[in-house]
Structures are given as C-alpha cells and as structure tokens.
TORTOR-270082 format. One line per 3 residues: number of its first residue (from 1); their letters; for each residue x, y, z of C-alpha. Coordinates in pm, whole numbers, plus 32768, in hexadecimal, padded with zeros to 4 digits. Layout:
TORTOR-270082
NUM) a) X Y Z | ...
end
This chain:
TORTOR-270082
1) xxx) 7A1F 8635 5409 | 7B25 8528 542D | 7C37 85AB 557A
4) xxx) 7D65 84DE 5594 | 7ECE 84BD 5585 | 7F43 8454 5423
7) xxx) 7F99 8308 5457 | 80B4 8215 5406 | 812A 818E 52A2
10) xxx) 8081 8066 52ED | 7F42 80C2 53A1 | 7EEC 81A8 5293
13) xxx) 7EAF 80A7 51A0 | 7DC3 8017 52A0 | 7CF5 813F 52F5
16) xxx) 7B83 8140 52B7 | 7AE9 822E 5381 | 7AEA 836D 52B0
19) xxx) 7B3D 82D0 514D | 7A5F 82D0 502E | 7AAD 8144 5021
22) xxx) 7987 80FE 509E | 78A9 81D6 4F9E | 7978 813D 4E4B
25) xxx) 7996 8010 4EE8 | 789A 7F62 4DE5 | 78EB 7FEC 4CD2
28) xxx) 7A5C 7FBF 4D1E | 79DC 7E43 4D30 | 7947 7E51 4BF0
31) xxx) 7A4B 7EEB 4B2B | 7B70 7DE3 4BB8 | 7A4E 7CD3 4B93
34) xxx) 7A61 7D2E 4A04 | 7BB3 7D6E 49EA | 7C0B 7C06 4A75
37) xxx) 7B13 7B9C 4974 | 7BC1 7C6B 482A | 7D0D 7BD1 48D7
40) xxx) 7C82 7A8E 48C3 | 7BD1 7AB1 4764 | 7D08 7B4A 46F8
43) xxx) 7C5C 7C73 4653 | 7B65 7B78 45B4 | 79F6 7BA7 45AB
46) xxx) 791B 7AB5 44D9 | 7A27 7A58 4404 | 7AA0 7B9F 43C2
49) xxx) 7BF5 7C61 4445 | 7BBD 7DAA 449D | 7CE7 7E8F 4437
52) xxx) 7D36 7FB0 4526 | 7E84 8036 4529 | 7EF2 811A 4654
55) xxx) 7EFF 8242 457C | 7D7A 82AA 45C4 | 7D8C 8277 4733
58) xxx) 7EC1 835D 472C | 7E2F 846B 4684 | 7CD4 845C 4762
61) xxx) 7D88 83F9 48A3 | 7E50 8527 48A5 | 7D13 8635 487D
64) xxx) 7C40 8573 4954 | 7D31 8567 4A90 | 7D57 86D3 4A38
67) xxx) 7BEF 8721 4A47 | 7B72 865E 4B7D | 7CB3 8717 4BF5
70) xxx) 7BEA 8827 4BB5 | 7A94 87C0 4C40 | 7B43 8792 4D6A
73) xxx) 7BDB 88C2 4D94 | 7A9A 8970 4D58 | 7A08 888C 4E4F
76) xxx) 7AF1 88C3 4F66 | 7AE7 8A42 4F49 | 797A 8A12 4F60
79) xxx) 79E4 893D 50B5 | 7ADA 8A5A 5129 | 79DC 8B5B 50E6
82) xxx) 78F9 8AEB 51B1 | 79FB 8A84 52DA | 7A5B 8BF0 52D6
85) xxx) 7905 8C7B 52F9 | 78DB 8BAC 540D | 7A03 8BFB 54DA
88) xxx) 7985 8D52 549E | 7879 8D07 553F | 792F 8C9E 5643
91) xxx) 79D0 8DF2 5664 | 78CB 8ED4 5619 | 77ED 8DEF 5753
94) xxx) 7924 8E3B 5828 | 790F 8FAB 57D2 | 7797 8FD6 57D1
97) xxx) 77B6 8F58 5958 | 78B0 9045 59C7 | 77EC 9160 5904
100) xxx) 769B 912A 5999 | 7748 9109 5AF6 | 784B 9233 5B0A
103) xxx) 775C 9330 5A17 | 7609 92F0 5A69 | 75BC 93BB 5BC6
106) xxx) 7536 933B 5CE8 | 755F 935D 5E80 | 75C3 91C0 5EB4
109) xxx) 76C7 90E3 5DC5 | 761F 9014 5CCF | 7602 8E8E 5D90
112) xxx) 755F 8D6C 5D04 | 747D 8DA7 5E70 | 73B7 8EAC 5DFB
115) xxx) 732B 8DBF 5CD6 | 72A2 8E26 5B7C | 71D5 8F40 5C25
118) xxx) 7312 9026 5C0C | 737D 908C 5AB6 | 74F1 904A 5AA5
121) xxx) 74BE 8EF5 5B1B | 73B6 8EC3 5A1E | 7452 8F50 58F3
124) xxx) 7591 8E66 5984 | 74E1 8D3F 599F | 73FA 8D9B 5855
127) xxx) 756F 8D7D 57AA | 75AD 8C32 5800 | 742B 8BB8 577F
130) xxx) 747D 8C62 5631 | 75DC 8B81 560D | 74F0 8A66 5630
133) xxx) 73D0 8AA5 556D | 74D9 8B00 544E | 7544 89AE 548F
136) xxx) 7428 8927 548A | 73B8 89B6 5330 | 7505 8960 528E
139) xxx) 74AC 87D9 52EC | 7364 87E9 528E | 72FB 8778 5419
142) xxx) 7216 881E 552B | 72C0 882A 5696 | 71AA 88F5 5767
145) xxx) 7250 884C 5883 | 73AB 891F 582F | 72F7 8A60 5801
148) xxx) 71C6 8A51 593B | 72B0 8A82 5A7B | 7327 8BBC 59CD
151) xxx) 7220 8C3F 5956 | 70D7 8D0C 5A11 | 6F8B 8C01 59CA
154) xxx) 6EF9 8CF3 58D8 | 7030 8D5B 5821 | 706F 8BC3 57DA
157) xxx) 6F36 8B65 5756 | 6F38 8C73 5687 | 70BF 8C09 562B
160) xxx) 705D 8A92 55B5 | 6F20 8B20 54E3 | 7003 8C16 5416
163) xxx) 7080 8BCE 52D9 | 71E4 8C19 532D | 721D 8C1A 54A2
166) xxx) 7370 8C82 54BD | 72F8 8DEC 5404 | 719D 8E01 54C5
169) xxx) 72AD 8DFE 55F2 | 7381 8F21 5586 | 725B 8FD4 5536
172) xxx) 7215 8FDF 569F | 733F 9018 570A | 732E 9174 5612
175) xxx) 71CB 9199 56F5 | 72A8 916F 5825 | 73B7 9267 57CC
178) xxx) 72B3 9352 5776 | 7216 934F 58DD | 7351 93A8 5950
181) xxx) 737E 94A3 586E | 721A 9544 58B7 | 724A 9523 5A3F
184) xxx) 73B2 95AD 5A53 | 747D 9480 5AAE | 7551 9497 599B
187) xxx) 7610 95B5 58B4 | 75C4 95EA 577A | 770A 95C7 570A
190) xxx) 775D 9481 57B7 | 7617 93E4 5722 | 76A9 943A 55AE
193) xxx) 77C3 9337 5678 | 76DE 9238 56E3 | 7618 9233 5581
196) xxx) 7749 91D0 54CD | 7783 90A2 5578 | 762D 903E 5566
199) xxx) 7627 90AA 5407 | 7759 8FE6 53D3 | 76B7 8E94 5461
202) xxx) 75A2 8EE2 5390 | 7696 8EDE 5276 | 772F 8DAD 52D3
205) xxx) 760F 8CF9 5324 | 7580 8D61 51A0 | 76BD 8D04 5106
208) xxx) 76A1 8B7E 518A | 7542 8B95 50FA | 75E5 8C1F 4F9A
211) xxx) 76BC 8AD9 4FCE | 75CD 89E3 5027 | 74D4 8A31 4F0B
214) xxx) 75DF 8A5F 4DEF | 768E 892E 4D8C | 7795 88D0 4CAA
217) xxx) 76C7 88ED 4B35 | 764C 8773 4B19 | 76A7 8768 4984
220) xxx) 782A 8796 4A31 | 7814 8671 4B1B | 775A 85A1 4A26
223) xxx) 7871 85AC 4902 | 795B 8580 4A08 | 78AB 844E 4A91
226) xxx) 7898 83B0 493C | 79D9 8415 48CE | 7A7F 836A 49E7
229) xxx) 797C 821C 49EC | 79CE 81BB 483A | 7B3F 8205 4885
232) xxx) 7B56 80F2 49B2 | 7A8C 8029 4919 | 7B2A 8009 47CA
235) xxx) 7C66 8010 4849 | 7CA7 7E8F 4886 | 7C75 7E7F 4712
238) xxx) 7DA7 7F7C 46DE | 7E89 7EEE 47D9 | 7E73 7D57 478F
241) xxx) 7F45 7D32 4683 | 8038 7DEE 470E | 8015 7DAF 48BA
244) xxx) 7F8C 7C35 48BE | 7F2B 7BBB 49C3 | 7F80 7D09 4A64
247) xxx) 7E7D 7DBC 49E7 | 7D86 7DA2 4B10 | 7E75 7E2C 4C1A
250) xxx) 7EBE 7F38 4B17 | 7D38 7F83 4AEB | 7CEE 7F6F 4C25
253) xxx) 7DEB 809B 4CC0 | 7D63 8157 4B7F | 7C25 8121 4BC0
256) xxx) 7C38 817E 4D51 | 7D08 82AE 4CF0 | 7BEB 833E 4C1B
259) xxx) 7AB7 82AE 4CB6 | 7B5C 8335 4E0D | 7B95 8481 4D7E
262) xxx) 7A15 849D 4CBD | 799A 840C 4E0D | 7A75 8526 4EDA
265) xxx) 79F1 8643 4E4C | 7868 85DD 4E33 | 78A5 85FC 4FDF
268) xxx) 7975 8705 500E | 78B4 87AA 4F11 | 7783 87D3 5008
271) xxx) 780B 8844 5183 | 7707 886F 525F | 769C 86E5 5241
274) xxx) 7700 85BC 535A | 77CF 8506 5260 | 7919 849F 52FF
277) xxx) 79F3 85A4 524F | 78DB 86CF 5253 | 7907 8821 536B
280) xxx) 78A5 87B2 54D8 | 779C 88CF 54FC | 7719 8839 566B
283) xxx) 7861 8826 56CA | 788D 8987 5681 | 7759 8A1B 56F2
286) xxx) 77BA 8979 5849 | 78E0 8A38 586B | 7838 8B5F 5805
289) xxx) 7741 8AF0 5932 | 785C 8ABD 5A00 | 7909 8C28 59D4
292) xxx) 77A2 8CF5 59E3 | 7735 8C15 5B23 | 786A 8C6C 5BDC
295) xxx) 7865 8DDD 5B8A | 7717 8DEC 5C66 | 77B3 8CD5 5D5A
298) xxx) 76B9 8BFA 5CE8 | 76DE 8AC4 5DD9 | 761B 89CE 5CD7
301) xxx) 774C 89E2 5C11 | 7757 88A2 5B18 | 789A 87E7 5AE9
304) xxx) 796C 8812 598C | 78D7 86F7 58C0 | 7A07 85EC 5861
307) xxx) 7A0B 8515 5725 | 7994 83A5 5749 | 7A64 82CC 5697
310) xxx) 7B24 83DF 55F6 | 79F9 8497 5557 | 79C2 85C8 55FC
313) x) 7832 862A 5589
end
C-alpha cells in the first residue's frame, strides 16, 4: 500500500511510485508509436484512406468508460471487503486477549514469562500465528519462521504440514477452550463469549479465502480488455482528419486514461498480493503482534513496520 501526503500540482504529474505507469507503459508506447505513424500517413495505408468518423468512437467510448467504471467498482469493493475483514481481525485479536486474560481462571496474571506451557498465553500467542499463516495462504508463501517462536515444537510441525494452517490453529485453540472447560477454569457461559470471537476470526479468515479464490468472471475482463485495446488503437484513424498533427497527444491521454483504468482494476481486483497498491497484510499482522505482545508484557516486542519508499508492505 502506497502512504503519503498527496502531493503538489506539479509533483503529481511526476509520481511513479504507486502508478500503473509503469505496467501500461509499453503498450502506451505502442499505441502513440502508431498513432504518430496514422498522423504521419495521414490515415493512409497501402494506398488506401481509411474513413473513420468520430461518431463510432462516441457511441463505444461512452459504454466502455461506463463499464470499466464498473469493473472497478466491483474491484474495489472486493479491496474494501477484504480491508474490513482484516481490521476485524484486528479487533476481534484485541478482544480475544482481554477475554482469555480477565475470563479464563487462574491463581497468577497471564505474562509472556510463563511461556506457551500456560494456556492463556498460548491461545494469545496461537492468535497472532493464525494472522500470519492467513497471511501467508492469501500470498501463496510459507513463513515457518513467523509462526515457530509462537508456537509449541509439535503444534508447528504439525501447523506447516496442514492443508490450511490458519484453521488447523483454531481447531486447537477449540481443544484449548475445551480443557478449560473440562477442568473448571472457565464458565460455561463466558466460553459461549470466547467462541464467538474465535468463531468470528474463523469467519473472517474464510471470507479472505472466498475472496482470494473467486475472481472477477474472466469473459468480463476479457471484453473489457479488447473493448478498450480496438478503440485506442483505431482511434488515430478517427481523429486525423479532424486533430492533425494533434492526434498523438490526443491518443495518448485516451489511451493512459483507459489502459490506467483496465490496468487499475486487474490489481486492486486481487488484495492480499505485494503489488504496490494491494492491503499491507505484514504490516498489519505486526500490529496485531504488537497489541497481543504487550497485553502479556511481552519484552520481545517488534517495532511498527514503516513503508520504504512510500510503500508500506
């Protein structure tokens, strides 16, 4: 995710960092490259003048703004979705901490001291190893290394050889809750309390899965994609008789208005990646490690990560 201050008038025609310049770049090139050359032909090719009023572009420019308008709203509400199930995550971590220190009974306060051996500390720290394996699956990536320290030996090994780690985790935290239930530590009552919020990051955690695996339907983005590549590309033919020697510039802001716009909503479309504009899910689960490691004053405590060179991962 790009963090920054909006900047001026004229710096924000010179921004790179976080535009989708770079990924239309070439086939901005291209398109200029053979509008120059229409310019230059004056419509001509082999000996024949190709006749294209405005009137066409008109009536398909209007429809296809409209529609990758569209796609792009369905894209970012895929984008918002999944940045609200993640700062429910945030609060439901928050809440599970307090819960499993203030309800769950026991003769000392839960302290990071006492290690995974005592069960609110492990069902804390368990929390923090199911933010990142979530993470983890929604990238496609392994990180053992995020999920070990937190984890007993046998509980991680058995973690990384599950199908879906982040569940295998919250079904031992159920286990967990269970012994507590079964040795009197905790209410019945105030374990209904304590399986909602686990239910609920449960449900959050499944509903970034129902995002990851269901795209956009690829029959959408591939009329769109067309669409928008024969309009830009015809239109030099269109605009010559009418522009001159104009017609490049003219393409060209076109062109990077709907190749920026197609080229938008293919990232946003997909969250959980490492692309410039996607959710910083590491920088997240950090401050979920952050809160939970302070509620047991934890001394190994990481720092808040910071972006590096505006992109905050």
């Amino acid at each position: 995710m790009i963090v920054r201050e909006r900047p001026s008038a004229l710096r924000l025609f010179l921004v790179v960092r976080g535009s989708v310049l770079p990924r239309i770049r070439t086939t901005l090139i291209v398109n200029t490259l053979i509008a120059t050359l229409v310019t230059w032909c004056h419509g001509t090719l082999f000996d024949h003048k190709i006749i294209l009023t405005t009137i066409p572009f008109t009536l398909i420019g209007l429809p296809l703004a409209i529609f990758l308008g569209f796609r792009n709203t369905a894209a970012y509400d895929r984008y918002w979705e999944a940045r609200k199930l993640w700062g429910e995550l945030v609060l439901r971590s928050r809440n599970f901490s307090r819960q499993c220190q203030t309800m769950i009974h026991s003769d000392t306060p839960a302290h990071a001291r006492l290690g995974l051996d005592d069960v609110r500390v492990r069902m804390i720290y368990r929390t923090i190893a199911f933010c990142h394996a979530l993470r983890h699956q929604l990238r496609d990536t392994r990180g053992p290394d995020d999920l070990q320290p937190l984890l007993r030996p046998a509980e991680w090994e058995a973690a990384c050889k599950a199908s879906n780690p982040s569940d295998y985790l919250m079904l031992q935290m159920g286990h967990d809750l269970a012994d507590c239930v079964r040795q009197g530590r905790i209410d019945s009552i105030l374990t209904a309390q304590i399986d909602n919020t686990v239910s609920a990051m449960v449900a959050a955690g499944a509903s970034c899965e129902r995002i990851r695996s269901t795209p956009i339907p690829f029959s959408y983005s591939l009329l769109l994609h067309r669409t928008a590549y024969l309009y830009c590309f015809l239109l030099p033919f269109g605009l010559v008789d009418s522009l001159g020697f104009m017609t490049p510039f003219v393409v060209a802001i076109v062109a990077y208005t709907f190749f920026g716009l197609d080229a938008l909503g293919d990232e946003i479309e997909e969250p959980f990646g490492e692309d410039a504009n996607d959710l910083p899910l590491s920088a997240m689960c950090r401050a979920i490690e952050i809160s939970l490691r302070e509620s047991v004053q934890d001394e190994n405590v990481p720092p808040p990560m910071q972006a590096d060179d505006f992109l905050l991962n």
